[in-house]
N, C-alpha and C positions, 0 to 999 in steps of 0.2 A: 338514581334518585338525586333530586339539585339539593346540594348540601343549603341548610337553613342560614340564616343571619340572626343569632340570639341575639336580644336585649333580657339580661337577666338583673330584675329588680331583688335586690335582698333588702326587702322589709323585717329589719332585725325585731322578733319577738312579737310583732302586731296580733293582735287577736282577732282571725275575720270571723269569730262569731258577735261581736262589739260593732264589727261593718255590719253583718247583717242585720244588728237591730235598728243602727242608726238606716239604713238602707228601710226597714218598714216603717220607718219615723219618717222617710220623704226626703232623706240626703242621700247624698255619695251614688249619683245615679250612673256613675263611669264603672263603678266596681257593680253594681247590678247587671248591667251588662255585660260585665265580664263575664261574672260569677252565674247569671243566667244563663249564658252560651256554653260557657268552659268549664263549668262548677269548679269545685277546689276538693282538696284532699288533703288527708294526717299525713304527716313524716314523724318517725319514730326514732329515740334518740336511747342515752342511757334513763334508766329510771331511777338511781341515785339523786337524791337535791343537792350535795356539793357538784357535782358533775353537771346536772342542767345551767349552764352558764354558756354565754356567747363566746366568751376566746374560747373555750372546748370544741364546740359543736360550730362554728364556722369553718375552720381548720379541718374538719370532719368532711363539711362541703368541699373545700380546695382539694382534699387529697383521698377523698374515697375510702380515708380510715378509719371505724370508732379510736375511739377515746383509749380503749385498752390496745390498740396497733400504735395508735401517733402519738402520747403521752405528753399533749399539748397540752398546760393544766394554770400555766399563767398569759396574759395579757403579754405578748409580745416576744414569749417562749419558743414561738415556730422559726425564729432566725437561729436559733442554736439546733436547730435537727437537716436532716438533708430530703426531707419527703417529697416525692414530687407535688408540684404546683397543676391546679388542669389547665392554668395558662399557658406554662412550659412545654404540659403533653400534647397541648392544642398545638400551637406554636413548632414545636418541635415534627408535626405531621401538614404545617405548612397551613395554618388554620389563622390568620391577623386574631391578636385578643388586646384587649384593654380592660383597663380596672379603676373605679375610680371611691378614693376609700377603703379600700380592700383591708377587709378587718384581720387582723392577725393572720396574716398572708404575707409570704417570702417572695420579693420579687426576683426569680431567675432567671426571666425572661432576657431575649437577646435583641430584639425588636418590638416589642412591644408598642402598640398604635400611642399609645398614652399608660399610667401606672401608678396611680399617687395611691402611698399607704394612709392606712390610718394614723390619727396623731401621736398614736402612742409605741407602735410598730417601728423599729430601729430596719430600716431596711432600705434598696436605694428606688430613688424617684424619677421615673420617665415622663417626660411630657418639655411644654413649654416653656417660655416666662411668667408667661400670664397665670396661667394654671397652678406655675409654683408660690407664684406671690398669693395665691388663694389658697393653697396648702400651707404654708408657712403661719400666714391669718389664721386661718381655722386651727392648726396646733396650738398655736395662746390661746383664741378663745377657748378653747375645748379644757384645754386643762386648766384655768383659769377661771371656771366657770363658775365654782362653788362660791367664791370671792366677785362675782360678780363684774368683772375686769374687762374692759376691751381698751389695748394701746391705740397710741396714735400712730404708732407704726403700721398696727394690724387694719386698723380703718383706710389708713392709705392703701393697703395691697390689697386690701378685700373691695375697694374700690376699682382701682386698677385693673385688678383681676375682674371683675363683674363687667365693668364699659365692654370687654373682649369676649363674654361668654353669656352675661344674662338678657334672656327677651326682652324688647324693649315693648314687651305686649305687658310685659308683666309688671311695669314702673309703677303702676298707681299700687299693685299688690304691694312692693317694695316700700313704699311710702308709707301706705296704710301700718302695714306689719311694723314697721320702725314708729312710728308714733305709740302703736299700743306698748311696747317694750320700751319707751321712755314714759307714759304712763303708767309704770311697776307693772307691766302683765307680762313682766320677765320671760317666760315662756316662750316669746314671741321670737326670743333669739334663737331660738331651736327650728321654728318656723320659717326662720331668716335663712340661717345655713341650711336646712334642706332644702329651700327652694334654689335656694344660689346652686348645688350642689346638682337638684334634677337639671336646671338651666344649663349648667356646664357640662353635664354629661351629655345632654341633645346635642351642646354647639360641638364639642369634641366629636362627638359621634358622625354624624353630618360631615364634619373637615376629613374627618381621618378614615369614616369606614372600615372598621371592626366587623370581622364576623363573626366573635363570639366576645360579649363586651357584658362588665356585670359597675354596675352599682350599689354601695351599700348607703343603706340612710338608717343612723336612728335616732331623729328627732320621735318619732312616734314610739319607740320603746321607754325614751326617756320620761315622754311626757306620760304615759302608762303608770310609768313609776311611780311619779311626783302627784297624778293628778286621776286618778281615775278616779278615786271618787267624789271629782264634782262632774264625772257625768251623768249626761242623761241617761243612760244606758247602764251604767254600776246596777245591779242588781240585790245590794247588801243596803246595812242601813248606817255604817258609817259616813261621817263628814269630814270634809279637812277646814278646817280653823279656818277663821274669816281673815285675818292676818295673813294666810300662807294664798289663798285663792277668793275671790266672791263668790258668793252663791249663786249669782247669774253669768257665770263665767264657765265653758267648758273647753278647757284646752287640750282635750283630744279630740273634738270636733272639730277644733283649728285646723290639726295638723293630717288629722285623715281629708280635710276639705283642701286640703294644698295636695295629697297625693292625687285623691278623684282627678281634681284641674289637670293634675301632671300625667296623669293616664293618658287622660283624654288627648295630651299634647304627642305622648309618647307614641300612642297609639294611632295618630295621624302621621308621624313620619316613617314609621314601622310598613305603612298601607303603600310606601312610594318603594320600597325596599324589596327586591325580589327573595320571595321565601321568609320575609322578615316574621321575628316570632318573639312574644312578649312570655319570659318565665317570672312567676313571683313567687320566693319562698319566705319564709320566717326562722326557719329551723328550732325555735320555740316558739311559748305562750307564756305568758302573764296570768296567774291565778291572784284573786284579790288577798291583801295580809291585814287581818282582823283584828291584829294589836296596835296600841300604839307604838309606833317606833320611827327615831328619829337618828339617820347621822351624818356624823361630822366629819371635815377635814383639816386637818392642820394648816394653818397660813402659809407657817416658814416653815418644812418641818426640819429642814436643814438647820436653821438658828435652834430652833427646840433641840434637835439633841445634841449639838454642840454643849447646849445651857446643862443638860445634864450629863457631859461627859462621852456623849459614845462616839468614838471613829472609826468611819469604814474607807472604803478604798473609794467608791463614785455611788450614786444614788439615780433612782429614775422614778416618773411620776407613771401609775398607771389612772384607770376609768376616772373615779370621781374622788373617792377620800382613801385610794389607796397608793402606798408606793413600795420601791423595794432597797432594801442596801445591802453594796455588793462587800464584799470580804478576800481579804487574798490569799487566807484559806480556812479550812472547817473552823479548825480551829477559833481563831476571830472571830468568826459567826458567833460562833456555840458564848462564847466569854462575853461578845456587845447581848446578845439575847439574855442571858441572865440579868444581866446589868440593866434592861429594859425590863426588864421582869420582876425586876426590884419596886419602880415605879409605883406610885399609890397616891392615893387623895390622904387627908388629914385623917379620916375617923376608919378607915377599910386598907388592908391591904389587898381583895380580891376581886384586883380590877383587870386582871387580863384573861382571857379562854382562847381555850384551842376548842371547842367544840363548833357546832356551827351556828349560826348568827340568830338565828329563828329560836332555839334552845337557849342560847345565851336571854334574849328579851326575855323569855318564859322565868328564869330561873333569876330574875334581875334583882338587887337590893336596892338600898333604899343611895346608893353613894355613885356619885357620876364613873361612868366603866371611859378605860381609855383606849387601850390598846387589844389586838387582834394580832397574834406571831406567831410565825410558822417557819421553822427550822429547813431549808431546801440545801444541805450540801453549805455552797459559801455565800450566796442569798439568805436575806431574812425579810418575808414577807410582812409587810406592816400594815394593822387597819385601826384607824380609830374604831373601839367598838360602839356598837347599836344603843341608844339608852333609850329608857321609858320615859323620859320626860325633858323639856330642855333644859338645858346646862348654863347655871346660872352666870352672870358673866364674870360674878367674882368669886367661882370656884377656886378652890387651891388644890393644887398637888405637890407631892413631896418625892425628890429621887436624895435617898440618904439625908445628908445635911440638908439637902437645897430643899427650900421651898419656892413655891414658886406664885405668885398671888396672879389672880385675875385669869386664870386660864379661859374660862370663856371669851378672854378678849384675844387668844391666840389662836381659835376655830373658826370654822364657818359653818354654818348650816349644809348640808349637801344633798342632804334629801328627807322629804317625810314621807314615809316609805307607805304606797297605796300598793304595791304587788310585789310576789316575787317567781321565781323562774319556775317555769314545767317544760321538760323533753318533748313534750309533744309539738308539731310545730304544723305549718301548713303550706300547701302547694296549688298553685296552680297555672298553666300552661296553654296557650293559644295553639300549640299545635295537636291537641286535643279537645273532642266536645266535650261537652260535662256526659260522664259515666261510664268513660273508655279506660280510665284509669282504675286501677285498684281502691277499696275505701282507706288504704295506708298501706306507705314501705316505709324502709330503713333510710334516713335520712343520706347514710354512706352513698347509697346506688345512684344517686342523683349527678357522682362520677360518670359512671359508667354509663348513666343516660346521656349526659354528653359527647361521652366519646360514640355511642354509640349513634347519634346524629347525625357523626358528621363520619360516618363507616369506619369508624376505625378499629382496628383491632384491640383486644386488651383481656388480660388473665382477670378482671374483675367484671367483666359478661359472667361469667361462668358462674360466678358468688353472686350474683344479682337476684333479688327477690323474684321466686318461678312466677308470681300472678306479675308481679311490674314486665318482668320478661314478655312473658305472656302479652301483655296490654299492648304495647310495645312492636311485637310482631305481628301483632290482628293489625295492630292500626298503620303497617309499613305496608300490609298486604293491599289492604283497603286503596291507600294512597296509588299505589300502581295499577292496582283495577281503574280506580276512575281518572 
């Protein structure tokens, strides 16, 4: 059998029951035909809610392990374990792989077509100049983003990097998208970098020829987040505040209208490619969140706790209002965590929780909450916590003596939270009609399905869901009959 040429789209957490509405509302006519020929399918994950999160369950894709095998549990965690990568295993059985974004993914590869991590991922980068000066860009803005910020270094190399990688079919989209994002429909930067991002993985793609090559995007998880309910398709009856969105504004309409285009793009060059094959997964979904809830991120947050005394050994920025600091040993840890635990507003001492965030809003007082800490060994995970309302910007807080005035001028907004995460996620696969697959597997097997692609052997066939197996070998049968 002629081994395939994946292109595997990770559409982080999109929700194709949201495409199918907008698809009977008369958009997204690329994913209708997909979803008409191919149909899609559930992927099953843990059913815990701290555990449904994207660094768990991508990591789960890379290495064919739940969550209780690979104990991947923060944002950037997978460089300190030694699991295999299925780029390595491809790779290693003589298979070209690329990755571009590759969410909480270990690059071990030894050739690799192209490799760039995600920006938060401490791991090394394969590729060019160009592409690095686009990786470099994208790490500020990304972390940078709650603040609102793009340098003028980063415009230059996202420039740079673009003349080398972005269609020049696409300059007026380029144009367009940049005016509304200097117009406040902020959003649009999200829209910006994933197109840049689908652009550069065709050009890379194309140059280098990969036979098993994955892209991750999640402008459309984010915009999920921040924005579902102004769309058209939100099925609840909350709104987001005129200040945060307009009411004629749907910016998940944006950015599912940039993936349709980019199908449509992807799926014309896929047509020149022998055996070529389009996979899209999510590995989650987005459920709507019915409360109000809003959070923040720290500016500095290095200045912040210098101002109240705590030192650790180095600090790292994870997703959006989270970070971590490290300690040179338990100890330490355990001594700065109290000490952060001390923290409080003027009129409450009970402003930090260890429960989870969702509980914490339910359970909220009337006093701005600040922090989220979680004891890991000599790491101490830090989050500003969830509030019910915004924070005024001349809140106070007190650590011992200090007080400290105007705290709201030390935050940023990071999100107004319209959903949050469910294990269940979705699939679907061009080397399949719509109904050959199972109505749901274990998100893990989607290892095994690759390796099993491209013939290769592997002790996790054997642990593979018997109906996906099943589907699997009807459909290898098939192939060789006709």
């Amino acid at each position: 059998m002629t081994k395939p040429n994946i292109f595997f789209l990770q559409l982080n957490e999109l929700n194709f029951d949201y495409i199918d509405r907008y698809v009977e509302l008369g958009y997204l006519p690329n994913f209708k035909a997909l979803f008409d020929k191919h149909g899609y399918v559930e992927t099953t994950s843990e059913t815990e809610h701290h555990l449904a999160n994207p660094w768990i369950q991508w990591p789960t894709v890379h290495t064919g392990l739940s969550y209780a095998e690979h104990k991947v549990f923060r944002l950037g965690d997978i460089v300190k374990l030694d699991h295999p990568m299925i780029y390595e295993v491809l790779e290693s059985s003589g298979i070209s792989v690329a990755a571009l974004a590759a969410f909480n993914a270990n690059n071990n590869t030894q050739n690799a077509k192209f490799f760039v991590p995600d920006p938060w991922t401490l791991t090394k980068f394969t590729g060019n100049k160009n592409l690095h000066k686009i990786y470099d860009a994208l790490c500020q803005v990304t972390n940078d983003y709650a603040k609102k910020k793009i340098s003028l270094e980063s415009y230059y190399k996202l420039a740079a990097g673009a003349l080398k990688n972005a269609q020049t079919k696409h300059l007026n989209n380029y144009i367009s998208e940049t005016l509304s994002y200097l117009r406040n429909k902020t959003w649009f930067r999200a829209v910006i970098c994933d197109r840049l991002l689908i652009d550069t993985y065709l050009t890379q793609c194309k140059k280098y020829k990969p036979q098993f090559s994955t892209a991750f995007l999640n402008g459309g998880a984010h915009l999920q987040h921040h924005y579902l309910f102004s769309s058209e398709v939100y099925p609840g009856e909350r709104k987001n505040p005129e200040w945060h969105v307009s009411k004629d504004d749907d910016p998940l309409l944006d950015i599912l209208s940039l993936y349709d285009s980019a199908l449509a793009d992807i799926q014309a060059y896929v047509n020149t490619v022998e055996n070529g094959r389009i996979i899209i997964a999510t590995a989650l979904h987005q459920d709507p969140h019915e409360r109000e809830t809003y959070y923040y991120r720290l500016d500095d947050h290095v200045s912040f706790l210098k101002r109240i005394g705590i030192e650790y050994s180095s600090t790292y920025n994870l997703m959006t209002e989270d970070f971590v600091l490290c300690f040179e040993n338990e100890q330490l840890a355990r001594e700065a965590e109290q000490k952060i635990l001390k923290v409080g507003t003027i009129d409450t001492q009970e402003i930090f929780y260890v429960e989870t965030a969702d509980k914490a809003v339910r359970t909220l007082n009337k006093s701005p909450q600040i922090f989220h800490t979680e004891n890991r060994g000599k790491d101490i995970y830090i989050q500003l916590k969830p509030v019910s309302a915004l924070i005024p910007q001349d809140a106070k807080i007190k650590s011992g003596s200090t007080i400290i005035e105007n705290f709201g001028e030390l935050v940023s907004l990071a999100q107004v939270k319209n959903t949050h995460h469910h294990g269940i996620g979705y699939y679907t696969d061009t080397g399949f009609m719509k109904g050959e697959l199972p109505a749901s597997f274990p998100l893990k097997d989607l290892f095994a399905m690759f390796l099993d692609a491209y013939d290769i052997e592997s002790p996790k066939l054997a642990t593979m869901d018997p109906d996906l197996l099943s589907a699997i070998r009807g459909h290898e049968k098939l192939a060789l009959a006709s």
